[in-house]
C-alpha positions in Angstrom: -81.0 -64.7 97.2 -78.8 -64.0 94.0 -81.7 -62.6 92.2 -83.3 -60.3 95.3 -79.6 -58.6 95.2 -79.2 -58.3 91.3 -82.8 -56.5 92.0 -81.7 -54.7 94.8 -78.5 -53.4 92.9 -80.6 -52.3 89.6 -82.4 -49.6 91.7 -79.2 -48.7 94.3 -76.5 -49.8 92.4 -73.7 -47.8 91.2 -73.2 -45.8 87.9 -71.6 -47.7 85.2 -69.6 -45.9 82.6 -67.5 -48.2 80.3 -66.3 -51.4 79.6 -62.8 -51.0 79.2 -61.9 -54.2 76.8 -64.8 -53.6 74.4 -65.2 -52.1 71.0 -62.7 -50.7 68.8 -61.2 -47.5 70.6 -58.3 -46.7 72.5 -60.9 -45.8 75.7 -63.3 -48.9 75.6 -66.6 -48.7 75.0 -68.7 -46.4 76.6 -72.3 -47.6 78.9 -75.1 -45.8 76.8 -78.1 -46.0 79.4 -81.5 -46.5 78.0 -84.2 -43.6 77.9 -85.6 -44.5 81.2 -82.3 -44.9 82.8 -80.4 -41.8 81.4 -83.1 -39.4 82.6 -84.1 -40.5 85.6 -80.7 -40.9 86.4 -79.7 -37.3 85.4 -82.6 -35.7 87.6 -80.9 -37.7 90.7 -77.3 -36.5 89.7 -78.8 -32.8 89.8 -81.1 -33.0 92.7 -78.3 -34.4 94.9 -76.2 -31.8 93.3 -79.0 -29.2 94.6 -79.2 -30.4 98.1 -75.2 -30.9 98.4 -75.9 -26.8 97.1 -78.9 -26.2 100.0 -76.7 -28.3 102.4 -73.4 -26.3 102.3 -75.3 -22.4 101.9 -78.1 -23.8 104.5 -76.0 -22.0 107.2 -76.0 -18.4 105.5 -80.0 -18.9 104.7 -80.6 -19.5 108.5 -78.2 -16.6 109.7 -80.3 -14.1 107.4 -83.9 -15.8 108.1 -82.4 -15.3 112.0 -81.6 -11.7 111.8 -84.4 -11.0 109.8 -86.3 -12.4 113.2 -84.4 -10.6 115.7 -85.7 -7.5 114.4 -89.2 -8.4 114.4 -90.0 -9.6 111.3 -91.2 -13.4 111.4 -89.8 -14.7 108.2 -88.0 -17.2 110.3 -91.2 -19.1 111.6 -92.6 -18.5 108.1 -89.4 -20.5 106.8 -89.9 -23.5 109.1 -93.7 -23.3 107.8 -93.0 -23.2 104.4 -90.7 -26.2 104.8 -93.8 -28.7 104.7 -94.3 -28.2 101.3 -91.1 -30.4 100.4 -91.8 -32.9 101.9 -93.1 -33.7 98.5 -89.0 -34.6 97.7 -88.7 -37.7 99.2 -91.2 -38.9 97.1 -89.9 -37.9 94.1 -86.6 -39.8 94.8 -88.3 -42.6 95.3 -89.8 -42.0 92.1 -86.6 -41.6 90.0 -84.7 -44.6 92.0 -87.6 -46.8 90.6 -87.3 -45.6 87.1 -83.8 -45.8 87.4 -84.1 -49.7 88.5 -86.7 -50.4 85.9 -84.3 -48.8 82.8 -81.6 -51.0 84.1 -83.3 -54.3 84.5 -84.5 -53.9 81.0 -80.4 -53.4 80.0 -78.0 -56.4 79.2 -75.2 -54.5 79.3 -76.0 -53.4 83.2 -77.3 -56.9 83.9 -73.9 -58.5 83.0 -71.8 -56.0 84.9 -74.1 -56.9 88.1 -73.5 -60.5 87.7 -69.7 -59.1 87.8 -69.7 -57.6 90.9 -72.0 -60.0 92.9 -68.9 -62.5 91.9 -66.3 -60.4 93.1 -68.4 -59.7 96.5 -67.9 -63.0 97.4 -64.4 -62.6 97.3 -63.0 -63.1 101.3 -60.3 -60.9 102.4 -58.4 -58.2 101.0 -59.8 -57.8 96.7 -56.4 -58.7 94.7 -56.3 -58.2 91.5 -56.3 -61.4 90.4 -60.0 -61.6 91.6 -60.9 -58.5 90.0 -59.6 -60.5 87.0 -62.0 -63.9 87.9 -64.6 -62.0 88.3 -65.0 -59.7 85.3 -65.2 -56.7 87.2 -61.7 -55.7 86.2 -63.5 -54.7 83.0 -65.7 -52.0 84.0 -65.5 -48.5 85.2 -68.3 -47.7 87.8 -68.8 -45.6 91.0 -66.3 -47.2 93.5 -69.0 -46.7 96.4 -69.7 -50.3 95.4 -65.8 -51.8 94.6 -64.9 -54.1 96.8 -61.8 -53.2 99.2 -58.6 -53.8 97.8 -56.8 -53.1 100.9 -56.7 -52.1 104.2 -54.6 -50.5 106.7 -55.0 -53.1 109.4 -53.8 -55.5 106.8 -50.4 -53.6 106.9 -47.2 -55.1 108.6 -45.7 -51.7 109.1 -46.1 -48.9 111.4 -45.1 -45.1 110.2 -42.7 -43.5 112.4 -44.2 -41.4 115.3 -42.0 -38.2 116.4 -44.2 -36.2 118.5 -47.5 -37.0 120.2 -50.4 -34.7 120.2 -50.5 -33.1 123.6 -54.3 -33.7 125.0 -55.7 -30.7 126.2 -57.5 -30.4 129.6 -61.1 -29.9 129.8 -60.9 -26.7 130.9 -58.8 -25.4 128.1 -60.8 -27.3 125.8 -63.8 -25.0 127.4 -61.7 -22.1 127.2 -61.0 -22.3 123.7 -63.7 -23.6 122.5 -65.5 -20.1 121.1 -62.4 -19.9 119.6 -62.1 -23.1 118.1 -65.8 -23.2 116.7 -64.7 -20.1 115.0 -62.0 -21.9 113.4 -63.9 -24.6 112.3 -66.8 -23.3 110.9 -64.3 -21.2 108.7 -62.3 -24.1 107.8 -65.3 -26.0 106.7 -67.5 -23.1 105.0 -64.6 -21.7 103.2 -61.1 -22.7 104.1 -61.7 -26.2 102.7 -63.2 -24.6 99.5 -60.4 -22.2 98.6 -57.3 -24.2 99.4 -58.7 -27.7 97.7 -60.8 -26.4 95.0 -60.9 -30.0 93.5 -63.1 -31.5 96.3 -65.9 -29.0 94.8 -69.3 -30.5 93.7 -69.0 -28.0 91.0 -65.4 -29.0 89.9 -65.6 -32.5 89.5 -69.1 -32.6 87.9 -67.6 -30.5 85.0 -64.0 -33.1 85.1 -66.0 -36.3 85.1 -65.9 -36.7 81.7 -61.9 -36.0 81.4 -61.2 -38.2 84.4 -63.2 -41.4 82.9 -60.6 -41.2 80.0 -57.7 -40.9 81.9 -58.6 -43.9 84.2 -59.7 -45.5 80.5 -56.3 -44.7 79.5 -54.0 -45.6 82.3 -56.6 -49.9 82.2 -56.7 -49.9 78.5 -53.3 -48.7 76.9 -51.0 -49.1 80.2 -52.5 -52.6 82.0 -53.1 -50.0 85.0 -55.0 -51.5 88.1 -57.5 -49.3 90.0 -57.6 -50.3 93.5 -60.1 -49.1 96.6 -57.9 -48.5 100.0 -59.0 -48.4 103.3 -57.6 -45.5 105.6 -57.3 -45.7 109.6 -60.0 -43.3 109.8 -62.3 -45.3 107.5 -62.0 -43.1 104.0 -61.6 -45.1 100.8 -59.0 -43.9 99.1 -59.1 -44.0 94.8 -56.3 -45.0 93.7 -54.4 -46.4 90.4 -50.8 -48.6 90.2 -49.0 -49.2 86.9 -46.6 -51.9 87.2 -43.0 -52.0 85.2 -41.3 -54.1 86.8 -41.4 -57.1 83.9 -40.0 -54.6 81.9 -36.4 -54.5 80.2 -35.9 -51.0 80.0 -36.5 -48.4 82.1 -36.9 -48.0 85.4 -39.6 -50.3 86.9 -38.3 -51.6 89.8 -38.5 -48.1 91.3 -42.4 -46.9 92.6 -43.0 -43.4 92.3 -45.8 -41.9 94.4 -47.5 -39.6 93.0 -49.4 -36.6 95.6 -51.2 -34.4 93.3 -52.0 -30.9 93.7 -55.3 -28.9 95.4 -57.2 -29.1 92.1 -55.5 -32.1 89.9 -56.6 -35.9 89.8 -54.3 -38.8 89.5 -56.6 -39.7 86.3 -55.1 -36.2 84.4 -52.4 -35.1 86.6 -48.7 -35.5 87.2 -48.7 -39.7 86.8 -47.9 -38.8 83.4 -44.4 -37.7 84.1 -42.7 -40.8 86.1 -44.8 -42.9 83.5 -43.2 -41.8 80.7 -39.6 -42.3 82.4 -40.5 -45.7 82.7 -41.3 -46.3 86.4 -43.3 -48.3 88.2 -46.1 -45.7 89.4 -49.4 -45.4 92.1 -51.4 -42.4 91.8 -54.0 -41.6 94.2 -56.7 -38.6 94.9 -56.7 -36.8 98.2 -60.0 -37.7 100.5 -63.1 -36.0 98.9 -61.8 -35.5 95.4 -63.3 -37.4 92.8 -64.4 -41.0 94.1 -62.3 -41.0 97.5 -64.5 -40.5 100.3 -63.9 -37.9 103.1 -62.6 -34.5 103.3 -59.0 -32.7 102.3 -58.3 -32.2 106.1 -54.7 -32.9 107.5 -55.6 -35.5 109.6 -57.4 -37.0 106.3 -54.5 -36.5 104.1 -52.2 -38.2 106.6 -54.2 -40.9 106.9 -54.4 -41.2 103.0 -50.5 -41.3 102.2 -49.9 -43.5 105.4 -52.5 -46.2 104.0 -50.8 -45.7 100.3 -47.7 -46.0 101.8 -48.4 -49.2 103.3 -50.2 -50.4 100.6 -46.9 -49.9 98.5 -45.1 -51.8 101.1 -47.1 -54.8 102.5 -49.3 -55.9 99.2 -47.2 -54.5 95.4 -44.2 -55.2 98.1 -41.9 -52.8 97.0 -38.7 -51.8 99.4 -38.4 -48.6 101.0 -34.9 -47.7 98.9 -37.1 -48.2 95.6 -39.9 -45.3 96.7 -39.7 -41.9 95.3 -42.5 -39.9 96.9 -43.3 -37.2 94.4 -45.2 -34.3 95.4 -46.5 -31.4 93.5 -48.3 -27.8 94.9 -50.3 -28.6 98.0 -49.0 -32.2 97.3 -46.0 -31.6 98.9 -47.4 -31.4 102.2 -48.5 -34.8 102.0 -44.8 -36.1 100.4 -42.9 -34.6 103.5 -45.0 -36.3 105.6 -44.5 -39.7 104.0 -40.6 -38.7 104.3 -41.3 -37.9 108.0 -43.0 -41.3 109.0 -41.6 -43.0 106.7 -37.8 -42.1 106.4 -35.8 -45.1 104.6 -37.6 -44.3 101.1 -35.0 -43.4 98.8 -36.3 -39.6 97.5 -38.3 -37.4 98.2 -39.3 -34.9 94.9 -41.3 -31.6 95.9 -42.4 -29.1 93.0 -44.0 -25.9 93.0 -44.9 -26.7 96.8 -44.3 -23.7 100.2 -42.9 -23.9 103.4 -46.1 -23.4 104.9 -49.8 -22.2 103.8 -50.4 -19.4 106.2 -48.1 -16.8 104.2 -49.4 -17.7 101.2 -53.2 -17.6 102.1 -52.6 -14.4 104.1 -51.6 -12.8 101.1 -54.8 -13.4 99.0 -56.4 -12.2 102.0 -58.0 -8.6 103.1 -55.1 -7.4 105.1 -57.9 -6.8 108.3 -58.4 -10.8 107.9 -55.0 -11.5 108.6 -55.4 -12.8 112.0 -58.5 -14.7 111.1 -56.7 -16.5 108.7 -54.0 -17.3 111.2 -56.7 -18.3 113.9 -58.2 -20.9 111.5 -55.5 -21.9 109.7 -53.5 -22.2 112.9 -56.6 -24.7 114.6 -57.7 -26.5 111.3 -55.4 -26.1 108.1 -51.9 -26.3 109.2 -49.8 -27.3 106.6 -46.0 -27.3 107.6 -44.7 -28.8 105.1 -40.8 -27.5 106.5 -41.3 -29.1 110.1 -42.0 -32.7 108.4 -39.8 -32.3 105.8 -36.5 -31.6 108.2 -37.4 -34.9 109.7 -36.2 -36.3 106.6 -32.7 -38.0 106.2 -33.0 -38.9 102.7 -32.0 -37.3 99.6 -34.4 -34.3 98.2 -34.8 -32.0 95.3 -36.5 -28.8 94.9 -38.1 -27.4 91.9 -39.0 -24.0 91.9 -40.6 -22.7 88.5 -39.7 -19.4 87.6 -42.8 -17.7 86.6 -45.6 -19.4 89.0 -48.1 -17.5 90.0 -49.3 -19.7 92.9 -46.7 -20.4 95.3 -45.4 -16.6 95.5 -46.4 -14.1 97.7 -45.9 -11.3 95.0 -47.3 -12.7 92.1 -44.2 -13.6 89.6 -41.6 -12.2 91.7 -38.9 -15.4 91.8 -37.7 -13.7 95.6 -41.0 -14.2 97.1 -41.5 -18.2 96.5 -42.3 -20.1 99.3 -40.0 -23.3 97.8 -37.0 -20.6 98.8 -37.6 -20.6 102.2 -38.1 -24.7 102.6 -34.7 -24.7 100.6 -33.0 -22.6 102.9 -34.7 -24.2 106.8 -33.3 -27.6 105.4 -30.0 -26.6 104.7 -30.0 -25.0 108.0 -31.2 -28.3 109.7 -28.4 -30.7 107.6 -25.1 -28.5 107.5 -25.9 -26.0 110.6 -21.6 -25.2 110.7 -21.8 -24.1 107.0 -24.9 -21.8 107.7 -24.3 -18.2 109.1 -25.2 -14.6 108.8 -22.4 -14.1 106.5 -22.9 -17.2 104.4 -26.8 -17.1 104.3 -26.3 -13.4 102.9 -24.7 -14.6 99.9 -27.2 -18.1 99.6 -30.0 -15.5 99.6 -28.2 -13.8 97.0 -28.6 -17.1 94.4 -32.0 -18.3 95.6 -33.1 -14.9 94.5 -31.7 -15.0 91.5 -33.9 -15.4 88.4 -31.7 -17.4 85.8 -29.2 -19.8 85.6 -26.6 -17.4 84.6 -26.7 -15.4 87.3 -26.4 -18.0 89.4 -23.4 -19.5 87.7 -21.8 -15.6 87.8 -22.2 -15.9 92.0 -20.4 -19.2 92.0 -17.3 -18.2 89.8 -17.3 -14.9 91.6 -16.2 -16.9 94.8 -14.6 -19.0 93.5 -16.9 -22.4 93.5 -15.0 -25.7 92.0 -18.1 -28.6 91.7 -15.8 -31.4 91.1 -13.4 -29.9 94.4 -16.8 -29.2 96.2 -18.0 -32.9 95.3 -14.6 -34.3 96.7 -14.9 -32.9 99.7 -18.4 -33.7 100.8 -18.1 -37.3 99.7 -14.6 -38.1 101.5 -16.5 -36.3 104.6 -19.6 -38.9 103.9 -17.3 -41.7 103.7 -15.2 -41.2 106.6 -18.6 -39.8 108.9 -21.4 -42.0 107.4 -24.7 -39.9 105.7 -26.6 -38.6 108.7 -27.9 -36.0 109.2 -26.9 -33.3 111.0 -23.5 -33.0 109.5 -20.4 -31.4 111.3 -18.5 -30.4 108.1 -17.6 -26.6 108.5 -16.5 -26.5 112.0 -12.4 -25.9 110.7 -13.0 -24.2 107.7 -12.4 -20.5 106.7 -16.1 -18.5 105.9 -15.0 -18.5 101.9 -14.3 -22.4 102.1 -18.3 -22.8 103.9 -19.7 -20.3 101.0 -18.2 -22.7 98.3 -19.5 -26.1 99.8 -23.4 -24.4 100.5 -23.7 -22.8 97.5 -22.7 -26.2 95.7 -25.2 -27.8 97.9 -27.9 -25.3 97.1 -27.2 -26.6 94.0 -27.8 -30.1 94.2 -30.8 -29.5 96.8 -32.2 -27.3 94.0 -33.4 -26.6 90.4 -35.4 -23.8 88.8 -37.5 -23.8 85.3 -39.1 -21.3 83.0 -42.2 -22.8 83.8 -45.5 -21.6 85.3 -47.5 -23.7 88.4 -49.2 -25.7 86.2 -47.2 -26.1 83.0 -46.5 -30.3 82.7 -43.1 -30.5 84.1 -40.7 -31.9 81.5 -39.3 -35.0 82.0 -35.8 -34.0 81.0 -36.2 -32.1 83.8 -37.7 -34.8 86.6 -34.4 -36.2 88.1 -34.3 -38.4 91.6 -31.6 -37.5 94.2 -29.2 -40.0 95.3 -26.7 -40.6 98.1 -27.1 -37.6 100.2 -27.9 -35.1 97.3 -24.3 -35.6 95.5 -25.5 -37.7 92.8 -28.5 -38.0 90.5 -30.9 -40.7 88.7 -30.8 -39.1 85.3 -34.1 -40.1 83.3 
């Protein structure tokens, strides 16, 4: 039986790329394929790359072929006819899988890393790593298709926190709507997908492959990193990668920061690198359909991904909700807020570069005459409201806007028309409500728009602002009236009095850099909020 499946896995077994703990480098030693392997191989990786082409364009080719029959002319039947002549493909597959098996039976190399994973498929339960580690397979990076599950959702002991519940539409509005709705989708799945996660792209990832397998060579090899396969409620695997401080004597290990990358960035090359070199504990992961995590970057998908992350944090590394820090960068911020949202008692939430929601910003790289199309499918299949999850959020929070992005502003580089303003200013709103009014919210607009720090700073002393008075107040008002959220401070004070204590909380809520959308962000510069905003984890 052991040797039918060692067969069975040298013609449909997964790609194997290094050996992590061999030969002299910093990266492992890289799986060289023998002739018959390599190119048989490589014609499989482009002719699925040509049919995932065919698959996604296939709707455009029968639209045109359709037309073209309308109007008499039978290129469509001609089409259909002419389809008999590749039938021929299946054949050659089958071809190339043989080949393909017959390279890597005649390789050691492969042979042993099979004998690896049929060992740690026999493995009952949830894969820890300390199987990984019995079984050799801890030593090699391969296609996780075939990695055994690490951990799954159902295995969790904790539920996220539900606030609203989907309201079920009847059948006849379901009916109604449904030309509508198939509108919607079809755009959100031809090109709405395409344009706001540019890293789930065929294309993309083919040309990162070779800049990923380093950084997950890195992160085993140099960092004692552990790559893990999670299973999400809606059953996509979920590629993900923990780094564990917490032996250390320095630093901060005993604090996990989550890591939610942006719409084009991997955890393998991506913003991991920041909280790693502050010396936390960290787990990275890849949204569904980018790289090796299976699915599509839909919201209902990206929920499901943090929630299974999130519980994987909790129930199996078993770190405490006060040592999380959820991290989110760009489009990564809508899946932070909702960890914050379902997930409240985590100690800090961190959002850069992200927007309040995606429909201004997609409308405004839009034809003005597709603005209500955009709406329409956004609206039914991409709605990202990152400000409704992130006011359901008690815990502390920073903002970092960076000054010259060209991503997350309507008016490209014009510091007034960032999207991170307007999720500043809704929180605020939602927290302190008696400190927020016309007349106070004219003057916060004032220093949100304002470019520099020293304009800023000329705002504050021009009314007067005293941090260490501002500071004193809000904490004897914590002390006496506990942390949550909304507070009542404002309701006896004088409108100059409310100015000082917002714009001091502005403050603390908020940071700005010289720094474009995807300039690394210093780590100088990464700081965690504590203890309702008013104090901060330096690094």
């Amino acid at each position: 039986m052991g040797l039918l499946k060692l067969i069975w896995l040298c013609f449909f077994g997964p790609r194997l790329k290094r050996n992590y703990f061999e030969g002299a480098g910093t990266e492992g030693r890289v799986y060289v394929p023998n002739v018959l392997e390599r190119y048989s191989d490589r014609a499989l990786s482009f002719g699925q790359l040509f049919l995932s082409f065919i698959y996604h364009t296939s709707p455009f080719i029968i639209f045109y072929y359709a037309v073209k029959e309308a109007f008499g002319n039978p290129q469509f039947i001609n089409m259909i006819t002419g389809l008999k002549q590749y039938t021929l493909i299946p054949v050659i597959f089958s071809g190339l899988f043989v080949f393909r098996g017959l390279g890597r039976m005649a390789n050691k190399d492969y042979r042993q890393f099979l004998m690896c994973l049929i060992k740690s498929h026999r493995t009952k339960g949830s894969f820890k790593h300390h199987d990984a580690v019995q079984s050799g397979i801890h030593k090699y990076d391969f296609d996780m298709t075939h990695h055994p599950t690490s951990f799954k959702y159902s295995d969790a002991t904790i539920k996220p926190r539900v606030l609203y519940e989907a309201i079920r539409p009847s059948l006849v509005d379901r009916a109604r709507k449904f030309p509508s709705y198939a509108f919607s989708y079809f755009g959100a799945h031809m090109f709405g997908r395409r344009l706001m996660y540019p890293g789930s792209l065929a294309l993309i990832q083919t040309a990162m492959a070779p800049y990923l397998e380093q950084g997950r060579a890195k992160h085993v090899r140099q960092r004692d990193g552990i790559r893990v396969k999670l299973l999400a409620s809606d059953g996509n695997y979920i590629d993900a990668m923990f780094l564990d401080r917490r032996g250390n004597s320095h630093g901060y290990g005993n604090k996990l920061v989550i890591c939610c990358e942006g719409n084009a960035s991997y955890y393998e090359v991506g913003m991991m690198e920041i909280p790693i070199d502050g010396e936390f504990s960290v787990l990275g992961w890849n949204h569904p359909g980018f790289a090796e995590s299976t699915g599509l970057p839909f919201p209902s998908q990206e929920c499901n991904a943090i929630d299974v992350v999130m519980k994987y944090a909790v129930c199996e590394l078993e770190f405490s909700f006060e040592d999380i820090i959820v991290y989110g960068w760009s489009i990564g911020g809508y899946t932070a807020s909702w960890a914050g949202m379902s997930y409240p008692k985590i100690s800090a939430l961190v959002i850069d570069a992200a927007f309040d929601h995606i429909l201004p910003l997609a409308q405004a790289r839009m034809p003005v005459s597709l603005a209500n199309m955009v709406e329409t499918v956004i609206t039914d299949c991409m709605d990202l409201n990152v400000v409704e999850q992130i006011c359901y959020y008690p815990g502390p929070v920073l903002f970092i806007r960076r000054r010259l992005d060209e991503m997350i502003t309507t008016t490209p580089l014009d510091v007034k028309t960032n999207r991170i303003n307007p999720l500043l200013i809704q929180l605020l709103q939602n927290r302190y409500p008696h400190l927020v009014s016309a007349d106070t919210m004219e003057i916060l607009q004032t220093w949100i728009n304002a470019d520099n720090h020293a304009t800023r700073g000329t705002i504050e002393s021009s009314i007067g602002v005293n941090r260490s008075r501002c500071h004193a107040v809000l904490t004897d008002y914590m002390t006496m009236n506990g942390g949550d959220f909304p507070w009542k401070i404002g309701q006896d004070l004088d409108q100059q009095e409310k100015t000082r204590l917002l714009l001091y909380l502005a403050g603390q809520y908020f940071t700005t850099h010289d720094l474009k959308h995807n300039d690394p962000l210093p780590l100088n510069k990464f700081k965690i909020p504590l203890d309702g905003n008013l104090q901060f984890l330096e690094v």
